[in-house]
C-alpha positions as CSV (number, residue, x, y, z in Angstrom):
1,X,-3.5,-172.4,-30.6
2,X,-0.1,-170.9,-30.4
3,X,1.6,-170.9,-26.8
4,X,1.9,-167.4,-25.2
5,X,3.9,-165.8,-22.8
6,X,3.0,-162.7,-20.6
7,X,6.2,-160.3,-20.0
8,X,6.2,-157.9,-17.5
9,X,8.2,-155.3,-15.5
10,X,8.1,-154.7,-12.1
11,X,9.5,-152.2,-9.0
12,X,6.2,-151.0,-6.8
13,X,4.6,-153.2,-4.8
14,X,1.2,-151.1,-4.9
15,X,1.5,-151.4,-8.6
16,X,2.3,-154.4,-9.4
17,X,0.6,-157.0,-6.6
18,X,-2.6,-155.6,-8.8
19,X,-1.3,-156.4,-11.8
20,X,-0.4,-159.6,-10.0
21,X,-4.4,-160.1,-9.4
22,X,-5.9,-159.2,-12.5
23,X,-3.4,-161.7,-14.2
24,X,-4.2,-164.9,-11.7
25,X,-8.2,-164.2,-11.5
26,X,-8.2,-163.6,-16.0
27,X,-4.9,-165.6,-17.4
28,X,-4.3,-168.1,-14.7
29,X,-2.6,-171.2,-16.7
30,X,-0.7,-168.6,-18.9
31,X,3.1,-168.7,-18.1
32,X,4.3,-165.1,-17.0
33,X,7.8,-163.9,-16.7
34,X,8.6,-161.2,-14.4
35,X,11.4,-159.1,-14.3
36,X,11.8,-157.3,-11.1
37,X,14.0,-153.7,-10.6
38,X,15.0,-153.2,-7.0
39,X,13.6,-155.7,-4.6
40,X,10.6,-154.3,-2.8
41,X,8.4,-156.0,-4.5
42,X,8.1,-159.3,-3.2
43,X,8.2,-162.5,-6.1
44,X,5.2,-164.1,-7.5
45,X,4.8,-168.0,-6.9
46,X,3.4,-170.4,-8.7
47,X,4.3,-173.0,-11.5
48,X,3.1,-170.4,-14.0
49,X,5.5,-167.7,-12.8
50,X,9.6,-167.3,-13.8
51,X,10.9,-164.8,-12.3
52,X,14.6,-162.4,-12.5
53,X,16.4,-160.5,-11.1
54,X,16.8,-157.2,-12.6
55,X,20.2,-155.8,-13.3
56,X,21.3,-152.9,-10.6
57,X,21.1,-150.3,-13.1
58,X,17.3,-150.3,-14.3
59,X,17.0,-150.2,-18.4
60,X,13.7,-150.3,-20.3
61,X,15.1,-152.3,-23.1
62,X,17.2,-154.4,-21.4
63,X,15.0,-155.6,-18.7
64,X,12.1,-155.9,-21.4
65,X,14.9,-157.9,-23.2
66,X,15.6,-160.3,-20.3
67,X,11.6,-160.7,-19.9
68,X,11.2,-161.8,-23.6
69,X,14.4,-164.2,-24.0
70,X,12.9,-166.2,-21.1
71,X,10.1,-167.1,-22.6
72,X,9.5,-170.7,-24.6
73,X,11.4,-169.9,-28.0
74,X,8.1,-170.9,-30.0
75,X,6.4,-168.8,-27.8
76,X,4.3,-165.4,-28.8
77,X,4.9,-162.7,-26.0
78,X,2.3,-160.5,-24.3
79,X,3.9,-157.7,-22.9
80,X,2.0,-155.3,-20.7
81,X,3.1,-152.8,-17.9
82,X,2.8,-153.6,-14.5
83,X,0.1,-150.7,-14.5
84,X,-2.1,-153.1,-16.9
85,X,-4.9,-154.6,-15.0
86,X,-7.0,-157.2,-17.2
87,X,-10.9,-156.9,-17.8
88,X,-11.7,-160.5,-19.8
89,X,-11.4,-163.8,-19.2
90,X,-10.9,-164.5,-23.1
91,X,-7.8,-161.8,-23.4
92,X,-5.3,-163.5,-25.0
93,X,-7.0,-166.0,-27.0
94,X,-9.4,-163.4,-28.9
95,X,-5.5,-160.6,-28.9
96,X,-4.1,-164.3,-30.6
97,X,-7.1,-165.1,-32.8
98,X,-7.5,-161.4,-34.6
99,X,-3.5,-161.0,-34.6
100,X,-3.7,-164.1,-37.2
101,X,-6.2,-163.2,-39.3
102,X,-4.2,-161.0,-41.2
103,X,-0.7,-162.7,-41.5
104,X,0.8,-159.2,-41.6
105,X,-0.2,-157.9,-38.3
106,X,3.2,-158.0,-36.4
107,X,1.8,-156.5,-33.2
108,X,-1.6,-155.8,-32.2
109,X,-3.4,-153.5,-29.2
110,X,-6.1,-154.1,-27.1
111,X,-8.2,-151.1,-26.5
112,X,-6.9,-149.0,-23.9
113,X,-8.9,-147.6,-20.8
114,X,-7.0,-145.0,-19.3
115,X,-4.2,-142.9,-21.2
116,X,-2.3,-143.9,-24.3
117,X,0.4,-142.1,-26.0
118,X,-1.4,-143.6,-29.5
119,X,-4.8,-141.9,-29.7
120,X,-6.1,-145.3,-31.9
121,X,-5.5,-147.2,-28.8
122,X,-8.0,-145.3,-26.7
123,X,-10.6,-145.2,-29.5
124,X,-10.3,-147.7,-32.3
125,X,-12.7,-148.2,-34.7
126,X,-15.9,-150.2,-33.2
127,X,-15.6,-152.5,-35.6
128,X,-12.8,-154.9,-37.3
129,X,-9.1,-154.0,-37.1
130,X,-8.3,-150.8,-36.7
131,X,-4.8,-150.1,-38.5
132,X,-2.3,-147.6,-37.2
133,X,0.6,-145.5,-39.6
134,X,2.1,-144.9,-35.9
135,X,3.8,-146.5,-33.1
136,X,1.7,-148.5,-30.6
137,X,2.3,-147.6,-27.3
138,X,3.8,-150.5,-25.3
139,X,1.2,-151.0,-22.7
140,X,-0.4,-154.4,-23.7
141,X,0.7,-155.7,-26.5
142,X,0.6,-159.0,-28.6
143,X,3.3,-159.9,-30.6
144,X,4.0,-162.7,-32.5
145,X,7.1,-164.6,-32.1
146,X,8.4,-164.3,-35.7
147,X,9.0,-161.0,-35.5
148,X,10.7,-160.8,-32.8
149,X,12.7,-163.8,-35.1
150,X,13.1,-161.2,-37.7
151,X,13.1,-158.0,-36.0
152,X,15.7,-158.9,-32.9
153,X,15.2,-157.3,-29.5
154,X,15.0,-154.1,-28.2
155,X,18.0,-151.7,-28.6
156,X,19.7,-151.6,-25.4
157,X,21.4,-148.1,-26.5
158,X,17.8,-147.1,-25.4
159,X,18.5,-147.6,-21.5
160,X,19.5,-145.3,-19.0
161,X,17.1,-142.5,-20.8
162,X,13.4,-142.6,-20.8
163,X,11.4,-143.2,-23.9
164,X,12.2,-144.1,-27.9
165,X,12.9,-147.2,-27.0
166,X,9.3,-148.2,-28.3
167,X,9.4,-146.0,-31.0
168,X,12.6,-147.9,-32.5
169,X,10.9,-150.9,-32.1
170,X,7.8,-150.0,-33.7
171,X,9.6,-148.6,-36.4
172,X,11.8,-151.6,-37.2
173,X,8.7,-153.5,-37.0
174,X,7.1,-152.1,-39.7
175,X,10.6,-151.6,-41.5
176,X,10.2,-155.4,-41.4
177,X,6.8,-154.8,-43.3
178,X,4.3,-155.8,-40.3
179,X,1.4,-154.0,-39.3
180,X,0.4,-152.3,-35.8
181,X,-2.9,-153.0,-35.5
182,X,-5.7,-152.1,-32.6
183,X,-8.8,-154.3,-31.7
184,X,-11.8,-153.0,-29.9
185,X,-12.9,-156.9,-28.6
186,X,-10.6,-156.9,-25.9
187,X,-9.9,-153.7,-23.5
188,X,-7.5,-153.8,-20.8
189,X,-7.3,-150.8,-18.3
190,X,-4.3,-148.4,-17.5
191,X,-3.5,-147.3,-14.3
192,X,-1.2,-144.5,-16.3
193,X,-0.8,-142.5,-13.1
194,X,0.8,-144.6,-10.5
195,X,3.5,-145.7,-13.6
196,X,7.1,-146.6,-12.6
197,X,8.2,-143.8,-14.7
198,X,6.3,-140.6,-13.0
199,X,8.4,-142.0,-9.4
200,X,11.6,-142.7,-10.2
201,X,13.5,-140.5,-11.9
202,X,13.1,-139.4,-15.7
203,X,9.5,-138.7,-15.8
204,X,7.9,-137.7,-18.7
205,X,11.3,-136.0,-20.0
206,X,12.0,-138.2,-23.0
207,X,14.8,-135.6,-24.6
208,X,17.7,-137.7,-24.6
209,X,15.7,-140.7,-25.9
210,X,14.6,-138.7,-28.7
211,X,18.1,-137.4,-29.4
212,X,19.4,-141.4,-29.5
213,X,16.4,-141.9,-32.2
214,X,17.5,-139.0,-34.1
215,X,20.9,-140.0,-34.2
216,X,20.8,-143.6,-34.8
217,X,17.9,-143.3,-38.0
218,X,18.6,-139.4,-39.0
219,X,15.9,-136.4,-39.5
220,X,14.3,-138.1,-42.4
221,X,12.6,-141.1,-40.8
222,X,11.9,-137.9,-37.9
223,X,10.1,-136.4,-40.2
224,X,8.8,-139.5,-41.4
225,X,6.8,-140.4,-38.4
226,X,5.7,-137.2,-37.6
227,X,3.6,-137.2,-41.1
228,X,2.8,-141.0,-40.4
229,X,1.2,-139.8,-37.2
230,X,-0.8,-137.2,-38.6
231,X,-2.4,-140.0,-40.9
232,X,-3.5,-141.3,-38.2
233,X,-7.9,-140.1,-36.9
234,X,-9.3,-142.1,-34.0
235,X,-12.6,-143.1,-34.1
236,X,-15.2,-140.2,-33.5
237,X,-18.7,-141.9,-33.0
238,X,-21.5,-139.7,-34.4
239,X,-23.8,-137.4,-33.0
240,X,-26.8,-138.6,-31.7
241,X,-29.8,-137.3,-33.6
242,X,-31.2,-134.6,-32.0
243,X,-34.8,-135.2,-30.2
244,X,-37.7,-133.2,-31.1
245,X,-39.4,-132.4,-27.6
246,X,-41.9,-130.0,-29.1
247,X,-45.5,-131.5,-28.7
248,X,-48.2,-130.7,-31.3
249,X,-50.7,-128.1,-29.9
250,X,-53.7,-129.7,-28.3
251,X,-56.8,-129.7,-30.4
252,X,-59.6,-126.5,-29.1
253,X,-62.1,-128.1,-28.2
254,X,-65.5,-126.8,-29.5
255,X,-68.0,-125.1,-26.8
């Protein structure tokens, strides 16, 4: 088996010392790099645990950057959100096993309980793979360490603004011609709510982000994903037969 790497970013205690917990008790012998913003929360310990100082200036990209680039260089990465909190004991080597079956999987999603900005991730097909024409959001995710050889890091032009910063990397990874792919054998829950995000500043406004998109690939590939998105159905189980509670009339009974 491949090694593997968990990346993760950090500034809450209250978020993170969970995160922290679900990682020892289901991927204890995995080695986890931690980047920490500010310094309220206090550092992990352990051989299994590297752990950096953030720059002063928090950055998406460039702290997911510093998380990745300390990791073994043969290496595959899983890199969640500090808001991730692990269900399995067999995470990463069934995310490992189904991301090489198909040699042009590039990144691939646990099912997400909780919210998702990728409606596939929240309900993939019950079976198989399920395939997605649009980004995957960035909450846990496997991804091999070639692409990150072909594809580079993320785009640090991305920091200081919330959001697009996983949608350029999406898109570059399947500009590189890998797939995004979801599997329904591994689910992973997502404390969405308590994210780093929603405290600190920029929220949910992801304007400027989008206008750095726009301007560094043009309206085309805008447009692009937009129709790739709409290709995109999540899985809708069926309805359940309906049940017949009528009973047959009792038999009269002759006097």
């Amino acid at each position: 088996m491949r090694p593997v790497t968990i990346a993760v970013l950090g500034k809450f205690p209250d978020i993170f010392d969970g995160f922290v917990e679900s990682a020892e008790k289901y991927l204890p012998s995995i080695p986890k790099v931690f980047v920490r913003d500010g310094n309220e929360i206090t550092m992990p310990t352990g051989s299994e645990w590297t752990c950096i100082q953030g720059p002063p200036v928090f950055s998406n990209p460039g702290n997911a950057n510093q998380a990745w680039q300390a990791a073994a260089l043969d290496s595959d990465i899983l890199y969640c959100g500090d808001d991730v909190r692990f269900l399995q004991n067999n995470t990463w080597q069934l995310l490992q096993e189904i991301a090489y079956s198909d040699p042009k999987i590039g990144m691939l999603s646990p099912r997400i309980i909780g919210a998702a900005g990728n409606a596939l991730q929240t309900n993939p097909k019950p079976e198989g793979i399920t395939y997605s024409n649009q980004r995957l959001a960035l909450i846990c995710t496997y991804i091999k360490r070639e692409v990150m050889n072909t594809v580079g890091w993320m785009d640090p032009v991305f920091g200081g603004s919330y959001g697009w910063d996983d949608d350029d990397w999406n898109y570059r990874v399947r500009l590189a011609g890998y797939k995004l792919a979801i599997t329904p054998l591994v689910s992973v829950e997502h404390r969405h709510a308590a994210s780093t995000f929603t405290r600190t500043g920029p929220g949910a406004d992801c304007r400027t982000g989008e206008l750095k998109f726009r301007a560094k690939w043009g309206d085309a590939v805008m447009n692009q994903i937009a129709a790739d998105v709409a290709l995109d159905r999540p899985f809708v189980p069926p309805a359940p037969a309906p049940v017949n509670n009528l009973r047959a009339p009792k038999r009269l009974r002759r006097p």
